[in-house]
C-alpha positions in Angstrom: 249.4 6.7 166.8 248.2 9.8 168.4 245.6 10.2 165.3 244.4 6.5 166.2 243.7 7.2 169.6 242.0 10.4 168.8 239.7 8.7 167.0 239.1 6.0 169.2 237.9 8.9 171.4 235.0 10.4 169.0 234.1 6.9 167.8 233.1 6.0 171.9 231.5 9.3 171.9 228.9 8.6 168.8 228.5 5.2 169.8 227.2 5.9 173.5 225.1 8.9 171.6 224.1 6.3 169.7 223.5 3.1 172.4 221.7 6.1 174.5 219.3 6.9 172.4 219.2 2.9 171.0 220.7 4.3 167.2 223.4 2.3 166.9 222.9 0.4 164.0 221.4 3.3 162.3 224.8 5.5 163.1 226.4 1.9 162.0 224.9 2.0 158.1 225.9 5.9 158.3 229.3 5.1 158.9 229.7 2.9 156.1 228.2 5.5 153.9 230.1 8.0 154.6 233.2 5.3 154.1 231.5 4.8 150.8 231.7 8.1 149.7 234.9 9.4 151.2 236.1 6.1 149.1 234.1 7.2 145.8 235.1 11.0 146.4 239.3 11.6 147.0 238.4 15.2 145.8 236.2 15.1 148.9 238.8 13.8 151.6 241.5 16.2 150.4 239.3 19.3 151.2 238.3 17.8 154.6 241.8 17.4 155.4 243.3 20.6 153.8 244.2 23.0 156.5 243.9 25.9 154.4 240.2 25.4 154.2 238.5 27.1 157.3 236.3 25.2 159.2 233.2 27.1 158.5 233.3 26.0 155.2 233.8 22.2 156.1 230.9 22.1 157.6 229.0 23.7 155.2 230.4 21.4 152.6 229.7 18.1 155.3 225.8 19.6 155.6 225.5 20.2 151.9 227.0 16.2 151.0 225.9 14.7 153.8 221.9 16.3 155.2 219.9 13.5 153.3 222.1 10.8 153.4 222.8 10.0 156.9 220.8 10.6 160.4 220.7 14.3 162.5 223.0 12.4 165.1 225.6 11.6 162.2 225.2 14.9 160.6 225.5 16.9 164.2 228.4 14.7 164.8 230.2 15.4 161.8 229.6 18.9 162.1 231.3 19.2 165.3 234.1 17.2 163.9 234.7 19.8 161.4 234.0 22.3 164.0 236.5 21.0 166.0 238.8 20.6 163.0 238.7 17.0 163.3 237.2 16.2 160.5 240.0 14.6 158.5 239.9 11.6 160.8 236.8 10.9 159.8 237.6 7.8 157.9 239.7 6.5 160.8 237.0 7.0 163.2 234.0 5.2 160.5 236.3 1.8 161.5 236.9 2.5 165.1 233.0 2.9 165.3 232.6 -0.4 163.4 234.9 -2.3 165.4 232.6 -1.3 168.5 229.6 -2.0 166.7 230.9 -5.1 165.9 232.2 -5.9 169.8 228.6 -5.0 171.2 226.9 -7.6 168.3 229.2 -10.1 168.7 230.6 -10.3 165.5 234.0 -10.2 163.5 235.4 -9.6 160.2 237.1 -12.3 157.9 239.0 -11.4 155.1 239.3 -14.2 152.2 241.3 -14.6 149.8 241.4 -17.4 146.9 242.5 -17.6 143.1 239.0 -18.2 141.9 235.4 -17.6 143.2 234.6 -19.8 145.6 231.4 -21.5 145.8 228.8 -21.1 148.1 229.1 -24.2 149.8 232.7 -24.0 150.1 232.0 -20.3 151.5 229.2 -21.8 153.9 232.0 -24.7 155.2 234.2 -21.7 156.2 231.7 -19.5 157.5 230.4 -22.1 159.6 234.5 -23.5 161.5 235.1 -19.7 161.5 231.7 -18.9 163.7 232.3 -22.2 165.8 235.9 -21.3 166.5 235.6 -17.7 166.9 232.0 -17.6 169.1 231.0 -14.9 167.0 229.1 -14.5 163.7 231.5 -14.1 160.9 230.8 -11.1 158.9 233.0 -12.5 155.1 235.3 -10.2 153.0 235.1 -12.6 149.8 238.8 -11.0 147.3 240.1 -12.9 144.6 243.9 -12.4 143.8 245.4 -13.7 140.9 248.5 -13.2 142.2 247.9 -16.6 143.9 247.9 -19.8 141.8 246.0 -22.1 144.3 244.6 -22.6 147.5 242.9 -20.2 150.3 243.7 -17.9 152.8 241.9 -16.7 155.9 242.8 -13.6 158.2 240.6 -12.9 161.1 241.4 -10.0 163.2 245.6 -10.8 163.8 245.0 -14.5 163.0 246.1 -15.5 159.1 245.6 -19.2 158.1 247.6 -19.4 154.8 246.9 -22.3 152.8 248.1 -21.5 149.2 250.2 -22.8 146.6 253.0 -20.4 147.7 252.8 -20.8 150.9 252.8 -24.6 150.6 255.7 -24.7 148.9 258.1 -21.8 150.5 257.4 -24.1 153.7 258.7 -27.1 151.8 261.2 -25.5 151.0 261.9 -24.5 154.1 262.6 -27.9 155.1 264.0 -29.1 152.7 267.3 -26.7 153.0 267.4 -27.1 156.5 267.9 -30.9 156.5 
């Protein structure tokens, strides 16, 4: 909990950087970068969050990985993170900064799950009640999980609409036992 709210704080601090000097969907693309490569690269979120590794080195290592990849706000950022020895939270604070990215453009992320590609204008349909219920503009997490033999299911934010096969049929059951 402590970590979360830590990094809560130095996601508000890049993004009004950021919304200062009108970067913030540039810092936004940099974020999911360096998601992206934290995701590709375990090697390289072990050493950020070793603490036998001085910070001095973390940086350099942040510098060397990261210089051409990401803007000089990013890059100063992340250097003061591992500076700070914050560094290891940088992965927490990439998804606090997109969820205020995401508040200030109005938008919010759906996770979807079927047991077969869906097609596009099944995907459309979805998009389209999700962005009329929600307000916002629907930014879609398309998975496909065989562990479910039919149907759909929909989780935005804490909301999960659960329309599969299983689900279906746990609730009949449901009723059925109970009379």
């Amino acid at each position: 909990m402590r970590e979360h709210k830590i990094s809560e704080r130095y996601a508000r601090s890049i993004f009004g950087i950021a919304e200062e000097q009108k970067t913030t969907d540039e810092v936004f693309k940099d974020m999911l970068y360096i998601r992206k490569v934290l995701d590709n690269s375990k090697d390289l979120s072990v050493v950020l969050s070793s603490p036998v590794i001085k910070p001095d080195k973390k940086q350099s290592i942040v510098h060397e990985i990261f210089n051409n990849g990401v803007s000089k706000i990013t890059l100063s950022f992340l250097s003061l993170l591992a500076k700070k020895q914050r560094i290891k939270l940088i992965e927490n604070i990439t998804y606090e900064y997109e969820n205020l990215f995401n508040l200030l453009n109005n938008r919010i992320n759906i996770d979807i799950t079927s047991a077969i590609e869906l097609d596009e204008n099944v995907k459309n349909n979805i998009i389209e009640k999700i962005n009329q219920f929600s307000k916002k503009t629907s930014i879609p997490n398309y998975k496909i999980d065989n562990k479910i033999k039919a149907g759909i299911k929909i989780q935005v934010e804490d909301w999960v609409y659960d329309a599969t096969l299983e689900n279906r049929m746990e609730a009949l059951y449901k009723r059925l036992t109970k009379g």
